[in-house]
C-alpha angles and dihedrals in degrees: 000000000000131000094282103051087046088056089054096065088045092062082050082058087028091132080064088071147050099211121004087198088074091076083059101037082057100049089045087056094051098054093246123163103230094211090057107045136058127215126214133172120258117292122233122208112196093198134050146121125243103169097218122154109026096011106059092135087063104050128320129210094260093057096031091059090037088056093043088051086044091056083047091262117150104168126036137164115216130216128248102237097117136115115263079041102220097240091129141048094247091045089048089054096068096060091033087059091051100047085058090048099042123009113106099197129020117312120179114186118208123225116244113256093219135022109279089354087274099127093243111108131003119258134248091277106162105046081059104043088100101049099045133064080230143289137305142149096208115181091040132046118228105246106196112087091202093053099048088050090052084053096054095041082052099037086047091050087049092055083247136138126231112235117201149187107197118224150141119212095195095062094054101082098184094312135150115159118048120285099249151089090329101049097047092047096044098037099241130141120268140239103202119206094240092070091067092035093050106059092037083059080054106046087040091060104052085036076067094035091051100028089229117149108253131196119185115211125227109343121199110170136086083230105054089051091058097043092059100037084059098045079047083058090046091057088255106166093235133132117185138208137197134168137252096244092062087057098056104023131065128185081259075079103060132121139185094264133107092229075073101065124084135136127277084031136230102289130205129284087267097055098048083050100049080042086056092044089049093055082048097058105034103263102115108053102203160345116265114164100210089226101201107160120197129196107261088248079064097058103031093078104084135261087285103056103013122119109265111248145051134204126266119156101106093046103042092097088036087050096050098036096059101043109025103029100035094043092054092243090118141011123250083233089059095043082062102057084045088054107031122002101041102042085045094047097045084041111046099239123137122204101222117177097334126117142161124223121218155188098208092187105044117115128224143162125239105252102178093188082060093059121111087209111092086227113085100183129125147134088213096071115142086004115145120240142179116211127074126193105217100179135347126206121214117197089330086311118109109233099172140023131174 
């Protein structure tokens, strides 16, 4: 898929755009060969973390949306764990100040479900609903059934989505891998898969109940993708996301290594492949990395005690590239509604003039010390992947260029 046939399915998005002959004017300026590169619009990624404000150690606007461009990201929703939590007008001003200082493409911050993001009491929802993509309460799953159903009832009177991380705390039981072949073998604590399915059964029956529009962050189990593809089938108001690292990877790939934690965990074989089947048939809507960098003191400290997440933002289109585009499993054509047109349209985010040029069969080694992004961890060190982002366009303007 070349520049021009990639140009054919923008004109089939042409109202996106105010000149399509800006992709090429840009190529041309760059000095591009346009029978060796290919053009997409610019990616959005509906879940990510940028840190800022409380985190900054970790990763800051500024680097977070570098590393996004850079990954040929243009457009991405960030998540509310932050201190101050933006649970409140006031709180949500502070990130919102430094989006408009420092982010170099899009950047579009959700309002926390709960204060504090503790599950006791709902936040002030609708003093933010103006300022935030929509609410979520990512990294911890609201446990109160009642609760969960006041926020949709308020969200879907606000015109807002609900946002949520599944999972029951009281399934956990201290793990922190999945509870598999490599736990059992290694001795370590368990994460089972009905403590993400659960939840997900709960929040689907009172989304039906309520009529809110629902998105469920970063499934992983086999579970959890029927369970959805049937509430889709009922006429249930719910999208869906998983990574791309629960599409390549299984708890059989483990290591003793923090790069290797992350929550929801790695699953078994039979969950990445009812994952894959789910992005096959439509059930799964789209691809967000959950890009949650860590300090490498973070993630030095084993799978046990480690932080949970690794960053993922500049790989996600070599990722899926390599081992979704080039295998057969999917078409180019479909890697781009994953990445762009059904993460926009669910999300209400228009493209605009934004792109990513790419050359989508050069090969390269993952280098971490070489991100842009301040988190460094990734179970795809030294892996080798097609796929190189050579400049991205925000709004006409270059972000990033390699």
């Amino acid at each position: 898929m070349k520049m021009a046939e990639v140009k054919a399915k923008m004109q089939f998005k042409a109202t996106e755009s105010e000149s399509l002959g800006n992709y090429f004017h840009f190529a041309d300026s760059l000095s591009l060969n346009s029978s060796e590169y290919t053009v997409f619009p610019g990616f959005c990624d509906v879940h990510v973390h940028f840190r800022e404000p409380g985190f900054s150690y970790k990763e800051t606007i500024a680097t977070g949306s570098l590393a996004a461009a850079a990954g040929g990201y243009t457009d991405v929703c960030t998540m509310p764990n932050l201190n101050p939590v933006p649970d409140s007008v006031e709180n949500l001003k502070e990130q919102l100040d430094i989006i408009e200082r420092d982010a170099v493409i899009g950047v579009h911050p959700y309002g926390a479900i709960t204060v504090g993001q503790k599950g006791e009491k709902i936040s002030d929802l609708e003093g933010m609903a103006d300022k935030v993509i929509a609410f979520s309460d990512d990294g911890r799953g609201v446990q109160d059934g009642e609760m969960m159903r006041e926020a949709m009832q308020r969200a879907k009177a606000l015109g807002k989505m609900i946002v949520a991380h599944c999972e029951v705390n009281d399934l956990l039981f201290g793990g922190y891998i999945h509870d598999g072949e490599y736990a059992k073998a290694h001795g370590h604590r368990g994460i089972c898969s009905e403590s993400e399915w659960r939840q997900i059964e709960r929040d689907l029956k009172l989304c039906d109940e309520v009529g809110c529009a629902y998105h469920v962050c970063h499934i992983s189990t086999k579970e959890s993708v029927e369970i959805i593809r049937d509430a889709k089938k009922s006429g249930v108001n719910v999208t869906c996301e998983t990574g791309p690292h629960y599409l390549i990877l299984t708890d059989r790939d483990l290591q003793e290594h923090g790069r290797f934690k992350m929550n929801p965990p790695l699953r078994a074989e039979e969950d990445k492949n009812a994952l894959i089947e789910g992005i096959i048939d439509g059930t799964i809507d789209m691809i967000a990395t959950d890009h949650a960098p860590h300090s490498a003191e973070e993630k030095g400290r084993g799978l046990e005690k480690s932080a949970f997440g690794i960053t993922g933002i500049e790989l996600a289109l070599p990722l899926m590239n390599t081992y979704m585009v080039r295998t057969g499993i999917i078409t180019l054509d479909k890697l781009v509604d994953l990445l762009v047109y059904n993460p926009r349209e669910r999300f209400g985010l228009p493209n605009g003039d934004s792109f990513s040029i790419w050359k989508l069969d050069e090969q390269f080694k993952v280098e971490p010390e070489r991100f842009i992004s301040k988190g460094k961890a990734t179970p795809f060190d030294n892996y080798e992947l097609y796929g190189k982002c050579y400049a991205t366009v925000y709004n006409g303007k270059i972000v990033y260029k390699a």
